[in-house]
C-alpha positions as CSV (number, residue, x, y, z in Angstrom):
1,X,119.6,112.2,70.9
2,X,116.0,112.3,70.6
3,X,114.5,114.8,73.2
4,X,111.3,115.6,72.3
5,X,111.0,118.1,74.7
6,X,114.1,119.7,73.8
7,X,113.5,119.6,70.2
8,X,110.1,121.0,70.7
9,X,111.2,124.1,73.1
10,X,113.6,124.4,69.8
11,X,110.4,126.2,67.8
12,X,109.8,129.1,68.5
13,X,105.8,129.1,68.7
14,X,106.2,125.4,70.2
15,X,108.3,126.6,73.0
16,X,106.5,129.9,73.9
17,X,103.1,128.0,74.3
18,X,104.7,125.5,76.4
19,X,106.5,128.2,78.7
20,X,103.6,129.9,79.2
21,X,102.0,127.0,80.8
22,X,104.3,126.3,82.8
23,X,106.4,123.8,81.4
24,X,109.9,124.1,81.8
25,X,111.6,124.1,78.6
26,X,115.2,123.4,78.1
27,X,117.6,125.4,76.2
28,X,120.1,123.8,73.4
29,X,123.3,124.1,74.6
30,X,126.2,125.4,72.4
31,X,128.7,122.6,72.1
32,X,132.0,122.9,70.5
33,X,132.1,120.8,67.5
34,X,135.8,121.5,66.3
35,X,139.2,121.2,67.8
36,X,140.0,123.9,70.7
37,X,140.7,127.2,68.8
38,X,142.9,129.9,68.9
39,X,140.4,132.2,70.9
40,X,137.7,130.2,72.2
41,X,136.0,133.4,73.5
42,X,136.7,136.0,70.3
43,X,134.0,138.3,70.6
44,X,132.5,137.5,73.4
45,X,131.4,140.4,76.2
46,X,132.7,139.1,79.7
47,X,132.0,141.3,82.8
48,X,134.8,141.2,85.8
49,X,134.2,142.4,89.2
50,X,135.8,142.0,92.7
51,X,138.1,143.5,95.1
52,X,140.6,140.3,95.1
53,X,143.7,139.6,94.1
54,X,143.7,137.7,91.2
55,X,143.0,140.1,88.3
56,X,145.9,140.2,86.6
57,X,145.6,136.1,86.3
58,X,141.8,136.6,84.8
59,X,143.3,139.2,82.6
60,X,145.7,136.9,81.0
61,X,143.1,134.3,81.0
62,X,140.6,135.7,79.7
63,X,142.3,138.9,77.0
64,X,144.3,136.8,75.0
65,X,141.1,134.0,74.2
66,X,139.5,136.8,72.3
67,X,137.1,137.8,75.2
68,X,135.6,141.8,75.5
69,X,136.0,142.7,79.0
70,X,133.7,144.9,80.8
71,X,135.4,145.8,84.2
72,X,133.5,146.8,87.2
73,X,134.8,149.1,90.1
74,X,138.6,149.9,90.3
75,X,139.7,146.2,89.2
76,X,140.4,147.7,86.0
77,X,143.8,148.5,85.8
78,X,144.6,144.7,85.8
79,X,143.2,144.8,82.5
80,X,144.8,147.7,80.5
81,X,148.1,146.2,79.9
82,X,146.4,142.8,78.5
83,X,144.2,144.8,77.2
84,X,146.5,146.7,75.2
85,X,148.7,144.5,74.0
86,X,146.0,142.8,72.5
87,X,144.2,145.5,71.1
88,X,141.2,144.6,72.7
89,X,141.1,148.2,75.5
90,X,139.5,146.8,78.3
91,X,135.6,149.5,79.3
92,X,134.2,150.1,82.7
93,X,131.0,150.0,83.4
94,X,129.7,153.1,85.0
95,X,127.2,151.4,87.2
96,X,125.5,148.3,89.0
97,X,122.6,148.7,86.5
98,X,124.6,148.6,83.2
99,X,122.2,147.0,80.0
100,X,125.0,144.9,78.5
101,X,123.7,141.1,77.8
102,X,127.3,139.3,78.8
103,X,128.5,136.1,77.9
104,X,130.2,135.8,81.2
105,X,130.3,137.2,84.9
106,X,133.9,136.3,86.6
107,X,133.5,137.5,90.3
108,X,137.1,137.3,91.9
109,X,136.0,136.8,96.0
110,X,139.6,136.1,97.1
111,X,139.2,139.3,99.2
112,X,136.4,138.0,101.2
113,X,137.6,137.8,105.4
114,X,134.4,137.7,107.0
115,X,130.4,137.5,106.5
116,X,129.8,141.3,105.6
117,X,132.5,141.1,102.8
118,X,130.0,138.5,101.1
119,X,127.9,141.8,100.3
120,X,130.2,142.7,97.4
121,X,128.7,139.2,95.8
122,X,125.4,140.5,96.0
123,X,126.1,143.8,94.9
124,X,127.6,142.7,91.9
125,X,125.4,140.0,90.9
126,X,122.1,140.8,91.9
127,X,121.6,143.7,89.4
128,X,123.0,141.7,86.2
129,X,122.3,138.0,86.8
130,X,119.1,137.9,84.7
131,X,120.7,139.4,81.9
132,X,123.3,136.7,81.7
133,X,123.1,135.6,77.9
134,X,121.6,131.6,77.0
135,X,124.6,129.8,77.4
136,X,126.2,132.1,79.3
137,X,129.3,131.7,81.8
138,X,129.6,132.8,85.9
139,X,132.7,131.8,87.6
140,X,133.2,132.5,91.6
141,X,137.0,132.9,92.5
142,X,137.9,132.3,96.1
143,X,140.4,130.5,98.8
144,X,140.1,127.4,100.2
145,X,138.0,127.0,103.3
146,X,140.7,125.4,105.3
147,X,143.4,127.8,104.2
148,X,141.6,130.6,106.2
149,X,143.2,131.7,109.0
150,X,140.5,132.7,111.6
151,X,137.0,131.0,111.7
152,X,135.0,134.1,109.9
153,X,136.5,133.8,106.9
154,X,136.4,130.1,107.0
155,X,132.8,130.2,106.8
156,X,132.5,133.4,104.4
157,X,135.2,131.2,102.2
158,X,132.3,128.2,102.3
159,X,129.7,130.4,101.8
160,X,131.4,131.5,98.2
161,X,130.5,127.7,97.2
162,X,126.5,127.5,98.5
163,X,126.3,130.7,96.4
164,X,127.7,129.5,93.4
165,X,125.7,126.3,93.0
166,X,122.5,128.0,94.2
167,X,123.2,130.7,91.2
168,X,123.9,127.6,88.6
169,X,120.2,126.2,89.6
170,X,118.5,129.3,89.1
171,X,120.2,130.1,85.3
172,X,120.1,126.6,84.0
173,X,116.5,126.8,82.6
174,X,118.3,129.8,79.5
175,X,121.6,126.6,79.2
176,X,124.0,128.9,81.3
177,X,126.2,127.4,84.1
178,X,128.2,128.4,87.3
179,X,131.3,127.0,88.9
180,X,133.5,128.1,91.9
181,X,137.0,128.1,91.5
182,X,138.9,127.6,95.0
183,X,142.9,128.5,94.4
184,X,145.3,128.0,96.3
185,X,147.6,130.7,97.3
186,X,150.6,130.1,95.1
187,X,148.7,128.4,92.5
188,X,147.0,131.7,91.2
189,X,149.5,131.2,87.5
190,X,147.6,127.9,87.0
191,X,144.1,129.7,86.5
192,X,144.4,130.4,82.8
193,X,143.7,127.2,81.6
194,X,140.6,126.6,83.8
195,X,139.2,129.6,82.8
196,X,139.4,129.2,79.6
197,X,138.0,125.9,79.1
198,X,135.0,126.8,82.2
199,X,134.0,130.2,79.8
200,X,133.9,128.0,76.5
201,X,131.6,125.7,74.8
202,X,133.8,123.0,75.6
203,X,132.4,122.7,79.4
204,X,128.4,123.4,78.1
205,X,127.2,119.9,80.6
206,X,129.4,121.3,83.6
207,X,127.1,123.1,86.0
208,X,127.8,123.9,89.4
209,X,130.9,122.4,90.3
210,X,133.9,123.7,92.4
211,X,137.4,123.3,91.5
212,X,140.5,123.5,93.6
213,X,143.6,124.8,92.0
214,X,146.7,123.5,93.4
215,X,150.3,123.7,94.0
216,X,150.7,119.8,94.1
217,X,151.7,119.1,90.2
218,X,154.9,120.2,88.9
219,X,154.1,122.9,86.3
220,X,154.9,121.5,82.7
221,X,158.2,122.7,80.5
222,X,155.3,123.9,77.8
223,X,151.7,125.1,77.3
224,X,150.2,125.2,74.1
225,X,146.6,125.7,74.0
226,X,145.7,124.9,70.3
227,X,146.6,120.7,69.5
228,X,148.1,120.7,73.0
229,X,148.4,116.7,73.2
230,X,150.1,116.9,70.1
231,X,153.0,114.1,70.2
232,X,151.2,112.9,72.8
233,X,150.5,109.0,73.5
234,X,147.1,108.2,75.3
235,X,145.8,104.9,76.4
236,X,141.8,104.9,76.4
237,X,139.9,101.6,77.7
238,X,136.8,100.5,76.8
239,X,137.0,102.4,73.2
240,X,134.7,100.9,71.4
241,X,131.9,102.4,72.0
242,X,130.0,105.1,73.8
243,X,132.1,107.6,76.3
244,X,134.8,105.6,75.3
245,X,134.8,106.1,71.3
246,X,134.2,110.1,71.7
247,X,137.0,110.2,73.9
248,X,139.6,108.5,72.1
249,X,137.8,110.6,68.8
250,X,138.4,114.0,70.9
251,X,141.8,113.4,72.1
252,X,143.0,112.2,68.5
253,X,141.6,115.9,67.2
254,X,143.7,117.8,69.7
255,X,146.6,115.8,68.4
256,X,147.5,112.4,70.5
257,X,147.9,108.9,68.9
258,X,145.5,107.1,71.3
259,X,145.4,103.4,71.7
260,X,142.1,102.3,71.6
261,X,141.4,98.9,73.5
262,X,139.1,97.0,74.3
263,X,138.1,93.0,74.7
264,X,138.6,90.7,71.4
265,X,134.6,90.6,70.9
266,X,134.4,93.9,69.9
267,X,137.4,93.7,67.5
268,X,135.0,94.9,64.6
269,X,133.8,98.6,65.7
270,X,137.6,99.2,67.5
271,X,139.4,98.9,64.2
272,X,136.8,101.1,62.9
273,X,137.8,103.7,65.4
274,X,141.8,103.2,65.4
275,X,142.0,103.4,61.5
276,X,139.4,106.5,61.6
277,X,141.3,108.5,64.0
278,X,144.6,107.0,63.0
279,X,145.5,105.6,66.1
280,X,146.0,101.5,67.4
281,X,143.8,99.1,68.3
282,X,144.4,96.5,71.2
283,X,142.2,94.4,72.1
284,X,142.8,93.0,75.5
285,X,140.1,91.8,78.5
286,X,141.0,93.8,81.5
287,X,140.0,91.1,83.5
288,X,142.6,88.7,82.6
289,X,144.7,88.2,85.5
290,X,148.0,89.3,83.2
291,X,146.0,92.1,81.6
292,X,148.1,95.0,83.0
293,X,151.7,93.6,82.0
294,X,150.4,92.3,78.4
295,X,149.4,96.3,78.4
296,X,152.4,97.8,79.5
297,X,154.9,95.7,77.4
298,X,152.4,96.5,74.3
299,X,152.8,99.9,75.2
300,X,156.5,100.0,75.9
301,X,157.3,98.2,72.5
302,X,155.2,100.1,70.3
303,X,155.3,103.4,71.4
304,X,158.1,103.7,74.2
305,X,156.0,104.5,77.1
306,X,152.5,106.2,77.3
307,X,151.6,109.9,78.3
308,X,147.5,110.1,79.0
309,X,145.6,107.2,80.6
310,X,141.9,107.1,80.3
311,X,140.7,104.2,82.4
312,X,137.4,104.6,80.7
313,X,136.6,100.3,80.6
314,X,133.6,99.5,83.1
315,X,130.5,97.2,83.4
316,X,127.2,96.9,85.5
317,X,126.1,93.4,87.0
318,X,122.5,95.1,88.8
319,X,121.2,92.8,91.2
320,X,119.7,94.1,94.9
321,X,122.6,93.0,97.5
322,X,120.5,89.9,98.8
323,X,119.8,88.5,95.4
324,X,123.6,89.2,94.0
325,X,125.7,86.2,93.3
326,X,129.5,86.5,94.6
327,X,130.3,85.9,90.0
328,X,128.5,89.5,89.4
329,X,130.4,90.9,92.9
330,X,134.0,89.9,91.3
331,X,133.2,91.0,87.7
332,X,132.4,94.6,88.6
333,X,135.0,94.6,91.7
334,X,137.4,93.1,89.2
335,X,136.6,95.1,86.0
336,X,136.1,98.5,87.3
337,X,138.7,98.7,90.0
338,X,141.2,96.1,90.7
339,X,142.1,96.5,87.3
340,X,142.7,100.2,87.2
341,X,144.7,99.9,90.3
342,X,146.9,97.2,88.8
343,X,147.1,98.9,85.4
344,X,148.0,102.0,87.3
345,X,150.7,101.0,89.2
346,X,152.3,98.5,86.7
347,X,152.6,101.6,84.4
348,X,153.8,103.9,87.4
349,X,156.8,101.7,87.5
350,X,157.4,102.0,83.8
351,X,156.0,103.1,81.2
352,X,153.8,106.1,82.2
353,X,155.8,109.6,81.1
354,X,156.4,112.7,83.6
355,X,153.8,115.4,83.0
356,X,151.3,112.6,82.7
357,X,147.6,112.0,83.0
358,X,145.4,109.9,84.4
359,X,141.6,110.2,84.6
360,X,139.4,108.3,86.2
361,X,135.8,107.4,84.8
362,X,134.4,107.4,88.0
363,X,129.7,107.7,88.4
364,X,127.1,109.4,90.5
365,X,126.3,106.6,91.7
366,X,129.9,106.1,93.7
367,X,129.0,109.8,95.1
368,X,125.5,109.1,96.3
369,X,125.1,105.5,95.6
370,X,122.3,103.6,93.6
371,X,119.5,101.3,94.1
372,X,121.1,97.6,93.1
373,X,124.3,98.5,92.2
374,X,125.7,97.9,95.5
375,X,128.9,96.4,93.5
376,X,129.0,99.0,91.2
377,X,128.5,101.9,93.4
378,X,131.6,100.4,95.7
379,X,133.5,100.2,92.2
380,X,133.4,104.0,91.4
381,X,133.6,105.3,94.7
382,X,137.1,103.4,95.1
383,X,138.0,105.3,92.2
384,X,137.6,108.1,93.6
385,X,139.5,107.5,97.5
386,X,142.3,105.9,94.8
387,X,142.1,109.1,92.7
388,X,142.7,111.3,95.8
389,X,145.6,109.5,97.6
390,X,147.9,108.8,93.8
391,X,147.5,112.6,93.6
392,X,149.5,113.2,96.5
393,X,152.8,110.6,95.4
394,X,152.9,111.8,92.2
395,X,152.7,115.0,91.9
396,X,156.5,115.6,92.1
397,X,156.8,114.2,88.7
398,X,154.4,116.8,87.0
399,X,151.5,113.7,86.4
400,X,148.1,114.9,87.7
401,X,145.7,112.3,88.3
402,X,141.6,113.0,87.7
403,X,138.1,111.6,87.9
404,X,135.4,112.8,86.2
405,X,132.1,111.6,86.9
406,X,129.3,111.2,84.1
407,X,125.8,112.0,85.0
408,X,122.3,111.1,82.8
409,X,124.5,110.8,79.2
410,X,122.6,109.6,75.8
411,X,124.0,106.0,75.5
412,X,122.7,102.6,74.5
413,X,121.7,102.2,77.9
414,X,119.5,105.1,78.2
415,X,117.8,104.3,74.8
416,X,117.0,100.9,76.3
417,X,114.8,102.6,79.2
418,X,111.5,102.9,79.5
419,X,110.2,106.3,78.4
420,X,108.7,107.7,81.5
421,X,112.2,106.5,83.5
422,X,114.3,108.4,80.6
423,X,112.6,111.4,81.0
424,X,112.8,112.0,84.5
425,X,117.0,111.3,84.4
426,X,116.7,113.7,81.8
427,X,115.0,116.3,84.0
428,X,117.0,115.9,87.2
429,X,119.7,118.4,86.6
430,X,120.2,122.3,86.3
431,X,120.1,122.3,82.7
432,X,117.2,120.4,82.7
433,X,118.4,117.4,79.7
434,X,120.7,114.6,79.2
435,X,124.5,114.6,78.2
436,X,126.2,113.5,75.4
437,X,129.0,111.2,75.3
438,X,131.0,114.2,73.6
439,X,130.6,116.1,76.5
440,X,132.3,113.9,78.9
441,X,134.9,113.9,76.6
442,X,135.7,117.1,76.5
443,X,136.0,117.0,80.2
444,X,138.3,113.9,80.1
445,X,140.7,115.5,77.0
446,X,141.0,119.1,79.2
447,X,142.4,117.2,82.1
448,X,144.9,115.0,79.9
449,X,146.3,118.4,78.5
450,X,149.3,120.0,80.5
451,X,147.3,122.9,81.0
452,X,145.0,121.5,83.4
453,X,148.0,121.1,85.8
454,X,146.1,122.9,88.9
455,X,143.8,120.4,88.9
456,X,144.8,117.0,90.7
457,X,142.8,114.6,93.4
458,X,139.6,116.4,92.2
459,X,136.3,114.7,91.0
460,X,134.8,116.6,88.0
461,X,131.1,115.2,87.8
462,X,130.0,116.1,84.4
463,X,126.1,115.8,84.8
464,X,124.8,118.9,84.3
465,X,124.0,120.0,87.6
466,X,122.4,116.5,88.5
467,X,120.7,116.9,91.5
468,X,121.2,113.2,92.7
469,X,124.0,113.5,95.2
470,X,126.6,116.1,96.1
């Protein structure tokens, strides 16, 4: 990725000249560059506060990854028992104006009833947020709106989320981010593997996004949080190149054999892939009318079934609606959705495992829609209504179902812009640059591992705050 703006705010002289006349300078965000470890937040200083109820969860969330925790007003005693088996004593802070430099604010707001109780957000926050470290972590934790029982803390519930995503704006300047996790009641055992991957490097391009935990997936036999797809069969269209590649790349490091497929022209750079990552290449059109059953009998007589899908295979066929032809309506229609919804069921019937996955790559442009993509747009906001309602029938056999959708990511298509149209996509976020590939993968390979099971129905856009759309 060539960013000159990044790069330059990267020296130290460079970017203090250009800060002080008012350019906003981006900060280089800490990605993970390994396989998930062990304790994805060893040493690092994590502040909890709250009157909720979902300490002891954080506790076992948070203790066990390695993370310091600071505790603030009487939720400490969630803490000492974690905090103690793991040698790692959990400290209270002795006031609102304490000088530590944390990695990470967790706020648990699961107490909040009404308006006024929004006051302990404030209190807690207010004093600290500007000392949040560069690359730093805040999560909200609250209820669902429409879970509340009376309409105060309906709208106190709501305003949990406004706050969140206005707080993700104002530190995404120093590479820090904020998300809002909305848990059902019941699901509360289902945070630890959210929070985990939301305070790591792992999630660096997420940045103001609410998740809701559920109750709707059945919980997996096992949860293993280091090579947690191992034995693991995923399925990942359109691997040749781009999001594609450095998905089937990061799912193969955390242990799955991925099938890599993709259409017979690009036979050359998939083979690469599949005998890099030790995986299979199958190179198959999507388009083809008998595309879905030539997949599901491949994958039923090579490998017995599949366990992660990653409908990852798209194309673009830009024309303004009055100057499209029906040929570039039918590819897109037909590539980026019909196919996923024949794929999908074909495998639903057999071949697709219990405790599966399937993600989604849905866009922003099928949240807010996009100037002559009319097709397109259509395409990946299907995705998303067909996300939503396979969530709820297939649940009860512990498969989740996801879409995550990309925002302004480095590809071959961005390097083909013109400069002045790259930099402004590059801009238009809370963290102020462009995404990788990598980091899209990281989203996709957290929701094919069992524990993301929380999350199903949900759209993760992973844009980096992009501030196109909701």
């Amino acid at each position: 990725m060539n960013d000159f703006l990044l790069n330059l705010g990267q020296k130290s002289f460079a970017g203090k000249m250009l800060s002080s006349l008012g350019v906003p300078v981006p900060h280089g965000l800490r990605r993970l560059k390994t396989s998930w470890p062990e304790l994805p937040l060893k040493g690092r200083d994590v502040v909890v506060g709250g009157a909720g109820s979902v300490h002891p969860e954080i506790a076992n969330a948070l203790i066990p990854a390695g993370a310091n925790v600071y505790a603030a007003g009487d939720c400490i005693t969630a803490y000492e028992g974690p905090g103690e088996a793991f040698s790692r004593p959990v400290k209270a802070l002795e006031s609102q104006n304490d000088g530590l430099k944390a990695h990470g604010y967790i706020f648990d707001a699961t107490h909040v009833q009404s308006p006024d109780d929004l006051l302990t957000l404030f209190e807690f926050f207010q004093p600290r947020i500007r000392k949040l470290a560069g690359c730093g972590r805040v999560l909200v934790i609250g209820r669902p709106g429409n879970e509340q029982k009376d309409l105060s803390a309906a709208a106190a519930a709501g305003a949990l989320e406004g706050f969140t995503r206005s707080i993700a704006k104002e530190i995404g300047m120093k590479g820090a981010t904020a998300q809002i996790i909305q848990v059902q009641t019941g699901a509360e055992s289902r945070l630890e593997g959210l929070i985990r991957f939301l305070l790591s490097d792992a999630s660096a391009y997420i940045s103001g996004q609410p998740f809701l935990l559920t109750k709707t997936v059945r919980a997996p036999k096992t949860i293993h949080y280091v090579r947690s797809l191992e034995g693991k069969i995923a399925l990942v269209t359109g691997a040749a190149r781009g999001i594609g590649k450095a998905t089937a790349r990061k799912l193969a490091q955390e242990g799955a054999l991925v099938v890599c497929l993709d259409r017979p022209d690009d036979d050359g750079p998939l083979s690469v892939l599949a005998k890099e990552i030790n995986g299979d290449a199958l190179l198959q059109d999507i388009y083809e009318p008998d595309a879905a059953e030539k997949i599901k009998h491949y994958l039923k007589e090579k490998h017995d079934g599949v366990d992660i899908v990653v409908h990852n295979a798209g194309i673009t066929r830009d024309k303004t609606l009055g100057k499209m032809s029906q040929e570039r309506w039918d590819q897109v229609i037909g590539v980026n959705l019909r196919a996923v919804v024949d794929l999908t069921e074909s495998l639903l019937k057999d071949g697709l495992r219990s405790e599966g996955r399937i993600i989604c790559l849905s866009s922003i442009a099928g949240i807010a829609g996009n100037f002559g993509q009319t097709n397109y747009a259509a395409s990946k906001s299907g995705l998303i209504s067909f996300v939503r309602k396979l969530s709820t029938m297939v649940g009860r056999r512990g498969i989740a179902v996801n879409a995550v959708a990309p925002g302004f990511i480095e590809t071959r298509l961005t390097a083909a812009m013109p400069f002045l149209t790259r930099e402004v996509g590059r801009r238009l976020c809370n963290l102020s640059q462009s995404g990788l590939p990598e980091d899209v993968a990281q989203v996709i390979t957290f929701l094919a591992t069992p524990g993301s099971y929380g999350l199903t129905g949900s759209v993760i856009r992973a844009c980096g705050g992009m501030l196109l759309g909701a």
